[in-house]
C-alpha positions in Angstrom: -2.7 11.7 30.8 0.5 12.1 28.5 -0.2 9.3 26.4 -0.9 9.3 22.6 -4.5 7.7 22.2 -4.4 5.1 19.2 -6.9 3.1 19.5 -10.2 2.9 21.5 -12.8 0.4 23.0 -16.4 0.9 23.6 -19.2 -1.7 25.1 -22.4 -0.4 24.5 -25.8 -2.5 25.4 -29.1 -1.1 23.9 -32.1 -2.8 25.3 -34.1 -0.7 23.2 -33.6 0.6 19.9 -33.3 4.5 19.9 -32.4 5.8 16.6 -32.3 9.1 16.9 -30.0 8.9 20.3 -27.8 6.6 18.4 -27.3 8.7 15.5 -26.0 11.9 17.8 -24.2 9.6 20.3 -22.5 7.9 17.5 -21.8 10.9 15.6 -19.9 12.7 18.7 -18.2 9.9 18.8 -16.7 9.4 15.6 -15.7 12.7 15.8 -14.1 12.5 18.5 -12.1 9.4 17.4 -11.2 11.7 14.0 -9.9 14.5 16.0 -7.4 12.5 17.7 -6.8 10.0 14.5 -8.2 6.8 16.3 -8.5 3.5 15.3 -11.6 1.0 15.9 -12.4 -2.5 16.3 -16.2 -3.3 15.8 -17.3 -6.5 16.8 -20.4 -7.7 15.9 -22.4 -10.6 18.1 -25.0 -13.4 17.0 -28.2 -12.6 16.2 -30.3 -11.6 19.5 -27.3 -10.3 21.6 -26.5 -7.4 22.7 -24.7 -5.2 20.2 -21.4 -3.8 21.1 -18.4 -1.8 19.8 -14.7 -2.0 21.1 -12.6 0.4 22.0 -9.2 0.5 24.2 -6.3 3.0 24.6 -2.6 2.1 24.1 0.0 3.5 26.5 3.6 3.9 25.8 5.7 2.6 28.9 7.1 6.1 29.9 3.2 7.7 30.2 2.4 4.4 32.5 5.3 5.4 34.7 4.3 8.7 34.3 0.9 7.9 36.2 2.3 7.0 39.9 5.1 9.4 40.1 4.2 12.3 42.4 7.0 13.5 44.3 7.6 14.8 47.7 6.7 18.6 48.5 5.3 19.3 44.7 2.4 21.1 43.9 -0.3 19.8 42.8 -2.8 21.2 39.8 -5.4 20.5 37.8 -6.1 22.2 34.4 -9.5 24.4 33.4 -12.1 24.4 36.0 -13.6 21.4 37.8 -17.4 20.8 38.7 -19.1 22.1 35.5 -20.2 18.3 34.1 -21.3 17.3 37.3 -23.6 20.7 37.6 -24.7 20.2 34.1 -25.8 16.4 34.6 -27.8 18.1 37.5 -29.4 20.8 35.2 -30.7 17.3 33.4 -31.8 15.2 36.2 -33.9 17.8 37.6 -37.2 17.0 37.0 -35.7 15.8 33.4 -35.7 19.6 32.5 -34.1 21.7 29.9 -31.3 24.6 30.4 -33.3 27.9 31.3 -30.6 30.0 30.8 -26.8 30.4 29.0 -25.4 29.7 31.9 -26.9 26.3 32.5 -26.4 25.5 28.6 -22.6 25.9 29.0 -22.8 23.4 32.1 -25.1 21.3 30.0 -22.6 21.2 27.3 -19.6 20.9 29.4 -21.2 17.3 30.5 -22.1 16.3 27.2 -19.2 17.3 25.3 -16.4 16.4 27.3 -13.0 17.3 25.6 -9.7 15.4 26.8 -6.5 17.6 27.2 -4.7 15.3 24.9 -2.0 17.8 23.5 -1.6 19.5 27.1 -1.0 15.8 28.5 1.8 15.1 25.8 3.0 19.0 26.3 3.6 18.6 30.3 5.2 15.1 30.1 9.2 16.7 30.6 7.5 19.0 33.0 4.5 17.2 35.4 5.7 14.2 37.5 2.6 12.8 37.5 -0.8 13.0 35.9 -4.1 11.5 35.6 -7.6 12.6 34.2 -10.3 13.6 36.7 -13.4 11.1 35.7 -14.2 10.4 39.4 -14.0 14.2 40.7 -10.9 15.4 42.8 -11.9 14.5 46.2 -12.3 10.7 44.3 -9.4 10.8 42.2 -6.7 12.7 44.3 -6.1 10.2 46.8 -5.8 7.7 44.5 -2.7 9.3 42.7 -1.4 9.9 46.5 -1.7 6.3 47.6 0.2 5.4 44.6 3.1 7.5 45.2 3.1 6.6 48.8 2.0 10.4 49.5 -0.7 12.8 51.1 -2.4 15.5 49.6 -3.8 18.9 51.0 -6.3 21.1 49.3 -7.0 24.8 49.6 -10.8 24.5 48.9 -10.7 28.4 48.4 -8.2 27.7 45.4 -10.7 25.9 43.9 -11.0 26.7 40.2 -14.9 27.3 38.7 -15.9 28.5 35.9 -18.3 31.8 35.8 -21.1 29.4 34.3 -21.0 27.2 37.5 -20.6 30.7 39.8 -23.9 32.0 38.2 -25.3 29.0 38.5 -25.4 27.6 42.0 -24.7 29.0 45.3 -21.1 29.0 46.5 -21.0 26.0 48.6 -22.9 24.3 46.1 -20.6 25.3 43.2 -17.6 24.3 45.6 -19.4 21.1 46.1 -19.3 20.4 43.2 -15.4 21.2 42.4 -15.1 18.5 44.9 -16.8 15.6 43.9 -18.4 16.1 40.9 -17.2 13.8 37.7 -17.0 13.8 34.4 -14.9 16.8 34.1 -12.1 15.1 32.2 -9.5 17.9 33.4 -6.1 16.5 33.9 -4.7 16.4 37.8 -1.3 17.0 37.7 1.8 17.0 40.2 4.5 18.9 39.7 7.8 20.2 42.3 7.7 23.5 43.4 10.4 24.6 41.1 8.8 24.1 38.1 5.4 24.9 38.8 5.7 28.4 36.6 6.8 26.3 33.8 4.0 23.9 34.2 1.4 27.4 34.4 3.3 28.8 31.1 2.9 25.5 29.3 -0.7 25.8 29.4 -1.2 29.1 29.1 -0.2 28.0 25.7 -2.8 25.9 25.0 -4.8 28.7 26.3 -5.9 27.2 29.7 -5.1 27.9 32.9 
């Protein structure tokens, strides 16, 4: 969200042990912490408490006023394509099934191995007036960023953009559904004023999204 991650906090309870699960959620994780040069704090409890790991984000006092700072007549965008987690939690849940098919896999892997647009967020910061991640889906997350610059919001559904995994996947109102509301996406929403909306486009055509 145009911050510099440098540290990070995590609370985890296991009621049951699961080795395996820990050893692949763990391992994603550390990676992940690598990749963006993270630091930890691990705290660990008495004796027959829950175990847990911890884990916050620092912000630096320009990316917190960058977070409520949409302004009047902008644009707003978002970066990648939205509803691809939400469809690939949905591949899972069904009947606890597997993929069938590449398409599903990428949907399934979109859920599991969510990527944040770190460098795009620091890239934009000159550029976007206001930004925030998409963890709640854009029909949850949008009017928050409105309310908080004392704005309103209008979408063109038909603008919507979805990935050719999540078009192969579903039916259109289903895949449009889930554009809408579906979370864990991770993309970044951004605002930005009509004039420099191409600059915003070219920035992240850059980091090769769109």
């Amino acid at each position: 969200m145009g911050a510099q991650p440098r540290w990070a906090l995590l609370a985890l309870t296991i009621p049951t042990s699961d080795a395996e699960w820990l050893q692949g959620f763990a391992g994603g994780l550390f990676a992940l912490a690598d990749q963006y040069g993270l630091h930890w704090w691990v705290a660990i409890p008495p004796p027959g408490r829950s175990r847990s790991a911890c884990r916050f984000w620092a912000l630096c006092r320009e990316a917190a006023r960058y977070g409520a700072a949409a302004r009047e007549r902008g644009s707003a965008a978002v970066t990648g394509c939205l509803g691809d987690a939400a469809a690939g939690l949905d591949v899972l849940q069904r009947n606890d099934r597997a993929p069938v098919n590449a398409f599903e896999r990428d949907l399934v892997q979109r859920f599991e191995y969510p990527t944040p647009r770190v460098q795009l967020g620091l890239a934009v910061r000159g550029i976007a007036s206001a930004a925030m991640d998409l963890s709640d889906g854009l029909a949850g997350d949008l009017p928050k960023l409105a309310q908080a610059s004392g704005l309103s919001a209008h979408v063109q559904i038909e603008r919507l953009p979805l990935s050719a995994a999540l078009s192969a996947a579903v039916t259109a109102p289903r895949a449009r559904d889930f554009a809408l509301s579906g979370g864990d996406d991770y993309e970044l929403l951004l605002t930005v004023s009509r004039q420099q909306y191409q600059e915003l486009a070219s920035t992240a055509q850059r980091f090769g999204w769109r």
